[in-house]
N, C-alpha and C positions, 0 to 999 in steps of 0.2 A: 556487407557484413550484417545490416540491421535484416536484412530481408533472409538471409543463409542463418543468424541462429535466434529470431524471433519470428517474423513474421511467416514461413515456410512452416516453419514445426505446427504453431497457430492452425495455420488454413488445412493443413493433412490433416491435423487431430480434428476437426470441426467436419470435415469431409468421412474422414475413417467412422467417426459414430452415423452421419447423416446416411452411409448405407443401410444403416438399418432399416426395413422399410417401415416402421411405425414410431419413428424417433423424428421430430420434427426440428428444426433449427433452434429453435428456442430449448428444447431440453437438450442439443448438441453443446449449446453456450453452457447452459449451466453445468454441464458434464466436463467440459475444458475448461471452465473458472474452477472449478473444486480438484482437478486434478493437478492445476498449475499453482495452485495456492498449497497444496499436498506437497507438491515437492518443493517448495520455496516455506515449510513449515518449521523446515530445520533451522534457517538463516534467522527465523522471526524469533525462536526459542535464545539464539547467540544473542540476539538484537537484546532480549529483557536480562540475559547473564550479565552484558556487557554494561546495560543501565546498574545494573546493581554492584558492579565492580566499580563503577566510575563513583556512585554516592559512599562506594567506603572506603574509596582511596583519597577523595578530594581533601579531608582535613590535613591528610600529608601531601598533599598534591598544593594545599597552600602554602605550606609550613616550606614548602621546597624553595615555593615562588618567591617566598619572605626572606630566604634564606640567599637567593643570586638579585635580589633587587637592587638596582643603581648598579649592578656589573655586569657592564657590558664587553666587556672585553673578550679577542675569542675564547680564550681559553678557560671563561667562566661557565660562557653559553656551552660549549661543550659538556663542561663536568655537569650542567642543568638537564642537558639533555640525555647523555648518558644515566642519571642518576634518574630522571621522568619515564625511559626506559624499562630501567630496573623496576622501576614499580609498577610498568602493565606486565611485567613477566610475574611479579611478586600475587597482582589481582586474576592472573589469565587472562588479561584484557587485552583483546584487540580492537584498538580506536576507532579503526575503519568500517567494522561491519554493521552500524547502524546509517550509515551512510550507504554504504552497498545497499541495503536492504532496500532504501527509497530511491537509489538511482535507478535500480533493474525493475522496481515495478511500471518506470515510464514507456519504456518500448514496449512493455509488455501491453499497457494499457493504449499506446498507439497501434499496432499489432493488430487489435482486434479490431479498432478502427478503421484500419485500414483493407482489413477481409471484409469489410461490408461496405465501405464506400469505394474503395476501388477496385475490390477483389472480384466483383460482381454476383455474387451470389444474387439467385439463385442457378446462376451460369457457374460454372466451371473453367476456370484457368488450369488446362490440363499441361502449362509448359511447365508449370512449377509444380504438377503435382506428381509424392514420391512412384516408382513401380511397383511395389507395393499396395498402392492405395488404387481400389477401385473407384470408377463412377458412378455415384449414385443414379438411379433410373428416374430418379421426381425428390425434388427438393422442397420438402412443407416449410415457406415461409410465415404460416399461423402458428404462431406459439398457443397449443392447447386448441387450436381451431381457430378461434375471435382473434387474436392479435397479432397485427401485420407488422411484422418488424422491419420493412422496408419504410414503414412512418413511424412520427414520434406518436405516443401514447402518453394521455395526461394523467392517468391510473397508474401506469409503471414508473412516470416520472417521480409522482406523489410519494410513493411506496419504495424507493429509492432514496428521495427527498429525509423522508422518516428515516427511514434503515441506516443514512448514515446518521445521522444525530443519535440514534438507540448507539449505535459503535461507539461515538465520541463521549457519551454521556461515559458508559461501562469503562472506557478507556481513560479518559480526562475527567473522573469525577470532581477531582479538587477547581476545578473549574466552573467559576460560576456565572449566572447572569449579573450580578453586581459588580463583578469585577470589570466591567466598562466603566465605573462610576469611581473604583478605589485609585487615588492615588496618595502615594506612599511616601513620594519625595526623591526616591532610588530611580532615576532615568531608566536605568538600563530594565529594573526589574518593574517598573510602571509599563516597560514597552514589550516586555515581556508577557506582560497577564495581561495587556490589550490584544494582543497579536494572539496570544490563546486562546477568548474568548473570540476575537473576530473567526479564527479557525472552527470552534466546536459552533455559533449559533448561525455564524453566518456562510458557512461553505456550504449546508445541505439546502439553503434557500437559494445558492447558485446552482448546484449542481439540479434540483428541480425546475428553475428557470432553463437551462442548458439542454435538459430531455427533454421540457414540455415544446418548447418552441425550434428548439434546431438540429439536436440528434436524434438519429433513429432511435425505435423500441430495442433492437438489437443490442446497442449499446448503455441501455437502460437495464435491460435484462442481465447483465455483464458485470453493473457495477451494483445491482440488488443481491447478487449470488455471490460475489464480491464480501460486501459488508456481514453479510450474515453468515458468511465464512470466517470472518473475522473477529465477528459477536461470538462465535462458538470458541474462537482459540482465544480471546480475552477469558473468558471463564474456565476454559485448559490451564493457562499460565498465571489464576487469578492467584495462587499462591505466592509466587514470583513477582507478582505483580504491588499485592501487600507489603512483599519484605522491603520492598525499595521505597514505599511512602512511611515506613517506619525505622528506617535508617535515618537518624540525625545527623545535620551538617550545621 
């Protein structure tokens, strides 16, 4: 199933541009990162509705919780839940789709991974490729000429490195570098603003460790086209984005 509706479509699409004869692998990547992020734009737009429905239901979404606390009986849980219902109908909120949204970008980003480390590019796996799609005659694995995307590059990794921290800053700006230092007393919300801050300062110094020393440029190039795909749809939906850090809870 992973290989029939992720990783097939992946390799044809990367293959259908790479006939072109003056399009090289690397401008194939970025051309299939910005077309799969195009159609998964819709899910991302639900993704920031669904944030914002959830910050102006939660006062009544507590008020509910306060309301069946200490009854457990079935027949309380029921009316809780019916009644927790009633109010994603009441918000148009569907609980699921920011969930969706980050389960399906895994295959996808395994996917690509795996068109370049097992797919064999610059060779051609022609069992899996559609009738439809031609063979290309020569496969340019120099992105722009100079860079070999069968190795890692510590320029792309860098550039990467940055690109996602620019995201996280535009995306998580209430998130700061102090907040390793703040604690507040609140367990839950102490482990909360650590595990945020760990995410915005310290994932892009992983994921630069990760391209400089052991992934291909390939996949470097994937996840720069990536972020800065994503830098452009934070400032699309920065409206959207406002109204939810100025909704009080």
């Amino acid at each position: 199933m992973f290989a029939t509706i992720f990783y097939n479509p992946i390799y044809n699409l990367l293959i259908f541009f790479l006939n072109f004869s003056w399009m090289d692998a690397g401008i194939a990547i970025i051309l299939t990162t910005i077309l799969i992020k195009i159609i998964l734009y819709p899910l991302f737009k639900k993704q920031i509705k669904t944030q914002i429905a959830l910050k102006k239901m939660k006062p009544e979404l507590d008020d509910l919780k306060k309301k069946y606390e200490g009854k457990t009986d079935k027949e309380n849980k029921q009316k809780m839940a019916f009644e927790t219902m009633d109010l994603y109908k009441k918000y148009q909120m569907n609980p699921f789709i920011s969930f969706f949204v980050l389960i399906i970008q895994i295959p996808i980003i395994l996917a690509m991974y795996w068109v370049f480390y097992s797919g064999g590019l610059p060779e051609v796996n022609t069992e899996i490729l559609y009738s439809f799609i031609s063979i290309p005659e020569n496969i340019i694995m120099n992105f722009l000429g100079f860079v070999d995307l069968t190795k890692s590059s510590i320029v792309l990794a860098i550039i990467a490195g940055v690109s996602q921290y620019v995201h996280f800053h535009i995306s998580m700006p209430d998130v700061k570098l102090k907040d390793f230092k703040n604690i507040s007393g609140d367990f839950k919300k102490d482990m909360a603003t650590s595990f945020s801050a760990n995410i915005k300062y310290g994932l892009p110094v992983f994921i630069f460790l990760l391209l400089a020393f052991w992934l291909h440029a390939a996949i470097a190039l994937y996840w720069i086209s990536s972020n800065l795909f994503m830098i452009m749809q934070e400032h699309l939906v920065r409206k959207e984005k406002q109204e939810i850090r100025n909704i009080n809870i």
